[in-house]
C-alpha positions as CSV (number, residue, x, y, z in Angstrom):
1,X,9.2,35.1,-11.2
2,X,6.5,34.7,-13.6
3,X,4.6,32.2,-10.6
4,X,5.0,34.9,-8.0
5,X,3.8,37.7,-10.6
6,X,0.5,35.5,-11.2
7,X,0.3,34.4,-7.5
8,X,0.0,38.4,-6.9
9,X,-2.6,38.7,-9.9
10,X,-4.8,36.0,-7.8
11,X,-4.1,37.3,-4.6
12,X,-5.4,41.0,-5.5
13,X,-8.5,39.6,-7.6
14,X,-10.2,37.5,-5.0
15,X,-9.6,34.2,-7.0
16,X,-6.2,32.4,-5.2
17,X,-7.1,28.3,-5.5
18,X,-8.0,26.9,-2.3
19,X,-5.4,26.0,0.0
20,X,-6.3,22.3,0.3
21,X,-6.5,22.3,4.0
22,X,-2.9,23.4,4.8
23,X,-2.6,26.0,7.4
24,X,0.1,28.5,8.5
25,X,2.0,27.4,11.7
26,X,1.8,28.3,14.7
27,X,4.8,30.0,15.1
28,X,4.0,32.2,12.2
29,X,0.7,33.0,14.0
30,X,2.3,34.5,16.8
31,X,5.1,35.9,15.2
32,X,2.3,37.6,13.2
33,X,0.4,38.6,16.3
34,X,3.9,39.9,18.2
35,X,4.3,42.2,15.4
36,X,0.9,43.6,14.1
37,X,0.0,44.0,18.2
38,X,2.9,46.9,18.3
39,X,2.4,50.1,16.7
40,X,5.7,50.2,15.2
41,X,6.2,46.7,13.4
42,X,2.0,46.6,12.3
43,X,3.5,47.2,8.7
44,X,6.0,44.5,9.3
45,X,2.9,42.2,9.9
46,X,1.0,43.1,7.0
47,X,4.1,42.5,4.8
48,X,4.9,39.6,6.4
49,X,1.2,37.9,6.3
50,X,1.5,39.2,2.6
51,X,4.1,37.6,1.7
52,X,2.9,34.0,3.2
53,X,-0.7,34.9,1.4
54,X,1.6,35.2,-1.7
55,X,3.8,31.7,-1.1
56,X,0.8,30.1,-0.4
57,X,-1.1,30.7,-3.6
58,X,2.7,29.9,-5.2
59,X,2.2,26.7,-3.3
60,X,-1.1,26.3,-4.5
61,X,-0.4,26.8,-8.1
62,X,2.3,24.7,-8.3
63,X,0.5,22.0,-7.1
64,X,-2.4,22.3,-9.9
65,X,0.1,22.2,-11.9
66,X,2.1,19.1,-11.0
67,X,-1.4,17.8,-10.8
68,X,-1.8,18.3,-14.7
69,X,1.3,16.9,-15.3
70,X,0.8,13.7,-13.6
71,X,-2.9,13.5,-15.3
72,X,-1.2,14.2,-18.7
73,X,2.1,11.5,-18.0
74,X,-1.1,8.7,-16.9
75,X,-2.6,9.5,-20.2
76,X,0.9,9.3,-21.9
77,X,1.9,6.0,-19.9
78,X,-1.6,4.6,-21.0
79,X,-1.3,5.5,-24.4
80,X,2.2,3.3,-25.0
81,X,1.2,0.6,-22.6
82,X,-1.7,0.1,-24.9
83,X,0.7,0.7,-27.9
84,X,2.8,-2.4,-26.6
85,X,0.4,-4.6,-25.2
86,X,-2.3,-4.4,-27.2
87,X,-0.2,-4.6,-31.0
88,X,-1.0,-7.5,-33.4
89,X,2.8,-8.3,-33.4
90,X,4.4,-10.2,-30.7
91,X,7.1,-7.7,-28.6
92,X,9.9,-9.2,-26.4
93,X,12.8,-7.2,-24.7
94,X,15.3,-10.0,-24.5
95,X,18.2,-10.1,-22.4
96,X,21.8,-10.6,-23.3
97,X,22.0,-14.2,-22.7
98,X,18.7,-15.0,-24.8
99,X,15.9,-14.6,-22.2
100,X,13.0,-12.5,-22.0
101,X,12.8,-9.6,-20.0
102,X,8.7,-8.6,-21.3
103,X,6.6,-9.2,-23.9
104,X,3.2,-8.3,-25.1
105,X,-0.2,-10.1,-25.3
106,X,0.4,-11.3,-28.8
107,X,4.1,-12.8,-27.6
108,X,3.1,-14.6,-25.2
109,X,-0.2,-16.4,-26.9
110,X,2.4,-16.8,-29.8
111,X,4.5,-18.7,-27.1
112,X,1.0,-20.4,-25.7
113,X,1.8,-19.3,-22.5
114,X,0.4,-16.4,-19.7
115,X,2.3,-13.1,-20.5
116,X,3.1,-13.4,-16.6
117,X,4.8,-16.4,-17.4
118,X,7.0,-14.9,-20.2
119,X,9.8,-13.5,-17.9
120,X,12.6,-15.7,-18.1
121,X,12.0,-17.6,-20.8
122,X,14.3,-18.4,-23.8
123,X,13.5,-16.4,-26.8
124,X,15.1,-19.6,-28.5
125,X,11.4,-21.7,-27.5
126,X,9.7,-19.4,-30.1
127,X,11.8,-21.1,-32.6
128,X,12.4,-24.3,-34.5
129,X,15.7,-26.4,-32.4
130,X,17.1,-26.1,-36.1
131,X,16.5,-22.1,-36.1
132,X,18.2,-21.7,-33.0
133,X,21.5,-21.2,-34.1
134,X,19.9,-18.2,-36.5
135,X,18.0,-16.7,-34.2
136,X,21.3,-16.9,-31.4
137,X,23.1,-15.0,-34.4
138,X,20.8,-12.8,-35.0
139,X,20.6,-11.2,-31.3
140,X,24.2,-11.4,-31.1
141,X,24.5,-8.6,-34.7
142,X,21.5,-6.9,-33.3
143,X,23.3,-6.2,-30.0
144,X,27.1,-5.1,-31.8
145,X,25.6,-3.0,-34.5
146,X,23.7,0.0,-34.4
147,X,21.1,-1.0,-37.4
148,X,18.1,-3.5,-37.7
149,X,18.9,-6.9,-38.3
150,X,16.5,-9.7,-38.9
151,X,16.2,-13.3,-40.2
152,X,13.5,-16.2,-41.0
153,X,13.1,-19.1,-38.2
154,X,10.8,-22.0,-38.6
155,X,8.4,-21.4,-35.6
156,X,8.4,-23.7,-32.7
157,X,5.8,-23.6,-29.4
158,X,2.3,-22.6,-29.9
159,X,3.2,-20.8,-33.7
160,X,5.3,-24.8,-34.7
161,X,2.8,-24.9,-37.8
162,X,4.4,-21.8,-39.7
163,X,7.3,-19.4,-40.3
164,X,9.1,-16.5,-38.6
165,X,10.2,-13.3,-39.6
166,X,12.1,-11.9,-36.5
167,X,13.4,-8.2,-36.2
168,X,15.7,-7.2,-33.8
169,X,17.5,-4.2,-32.6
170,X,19.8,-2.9,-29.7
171,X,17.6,-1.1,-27.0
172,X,18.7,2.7,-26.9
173,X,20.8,1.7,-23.8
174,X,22.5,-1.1,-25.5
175,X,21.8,-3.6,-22.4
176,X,19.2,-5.9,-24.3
177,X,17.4,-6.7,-27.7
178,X,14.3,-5.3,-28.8
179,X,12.2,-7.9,-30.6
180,X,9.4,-8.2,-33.5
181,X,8.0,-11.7,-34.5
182,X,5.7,-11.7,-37.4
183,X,4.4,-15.1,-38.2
184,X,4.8,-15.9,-42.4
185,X,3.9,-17.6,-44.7
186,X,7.0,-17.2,-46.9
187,X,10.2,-18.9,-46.4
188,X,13.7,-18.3,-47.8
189,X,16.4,-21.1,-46.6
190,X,18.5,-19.0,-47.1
191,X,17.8,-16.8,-44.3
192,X,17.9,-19.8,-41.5
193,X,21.8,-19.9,-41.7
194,X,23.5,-18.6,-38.8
C-alpha cells in the first residue's frame, strides 16, 4: 500500500523515475484508444491509463530499490570476503573426512601452496605425521559437540619449523569443520595426545 501511496505522490508532482526504456504494449494502446475514442468509456480510459501510469512508477520504484539492495549486499559480500581472505590467521572449512573445502590467503601460504590448490587437500598435511592422530580427534569432537575445541600440532608443510594451535568448531549447519591455525611458539605435549 505504502508503494502505491508514494507511486501516486510522484505521479501528481511531476517527479515519477524514468521508466528505463520499457513501454506499454500494444494491446493496452489500443485498448486505451477503443475506450477514450467513445464518449461513454473516455473516463474508463483515463482511469485505466492512470492506473498503468501508477504500476509503472510502482515498477519503477521497486526496481531502485532492488537496485540498492544489490549495491548494499556487494558491499556486504565485499566486506566478509575481505574479512576471510585477507585475515592474518589461516581459515579452512574442512570436510567430514578431513579435506578442505576453502581456505584463505594465509592458509594456503601456511600450506606453501596456491589457495586454488587448497580444495581437496588433507587438513592432516598442515600437521606433523605424529600430530595427525590429534588433529583427526580434534575434528572428530569439534563436529559431535556444539562448543570450541582445540589442540597443539607440531606443524608440518611450509609452517614444519614451529608449532600449531588449531581451533575448530562445527559450521552452523553441522556438515563440516570450521578451522583456525595460529602458528606458536609455545608447546604443551600434553595437548598432542589424541
Amino acid at each position: 500500500m505504502a508503494l502505491r501511496q508514494n507511486a501516486e505522490v510522484k505521479l501528481q508532482a511531476g517527479i515519477a523515475p524514468g521508466t528505463r526504456g520499457w513501454t506499454i504494449g500494444t494491446a493496452a494502446l489500443t485498448l486505451l484508444h477503443g475506450l477514450s475514442s467513445n464518449p461513454d468509456t473516455a473516463g474508463d480510459a483515463l482511469k485505466l491509463l492512470h492506473e498503468l501510469q501508477v504500476h509503472q512508477v510502482e515498477l519503477d520504484l521497486q526496481h531502485e530499490h532492488m537496485e540498492e539492495d544489490r549495491r548494499e549486499l556487494e558491499q556486504l559480500a565485499g566486506h566478509y570476503a575481505e574479512l576471510y581472505e585477507f585475515a592474518p590467521l589461516a581459515y579452512f572449512t574442512v570436510d567430514g573426512a578431513g579435506r578442505i573445502i576453502e581456505g584463505n590467503l594465509a592458509g594456503a601460504r601456511m600450506l606453501g601452496v596456491g589457495r586454488d590448490d587448497l580444495a581437496g587437500r588433507s587438513i592432516d598435511s598442515l600437521v606433523a605425521p605424529a600430530s595427525g592422530p590429534a588433529l583427526r580427534a580434534l575434528l572428530e569432537q569439534a563436529r559431535s559437540s556444539s562448543g570450541r575445541q582445540s589442540c597443539k600440532a607440531q606443524a608440518g608443510g611450509a609452517a614444519a619449523s614451529g608449532w600449531l594451535q588449531v581451533l575448530a568448531n562445527a559450521s552452523p549447519r553441522g556438515q563440516n569443520c570450521l578451522v583456525v591455525v595460529i602458528e606458536t611458539s609455545d608447546v604443551n605435549t600434553t595437548d598432542l595426545q589424541a
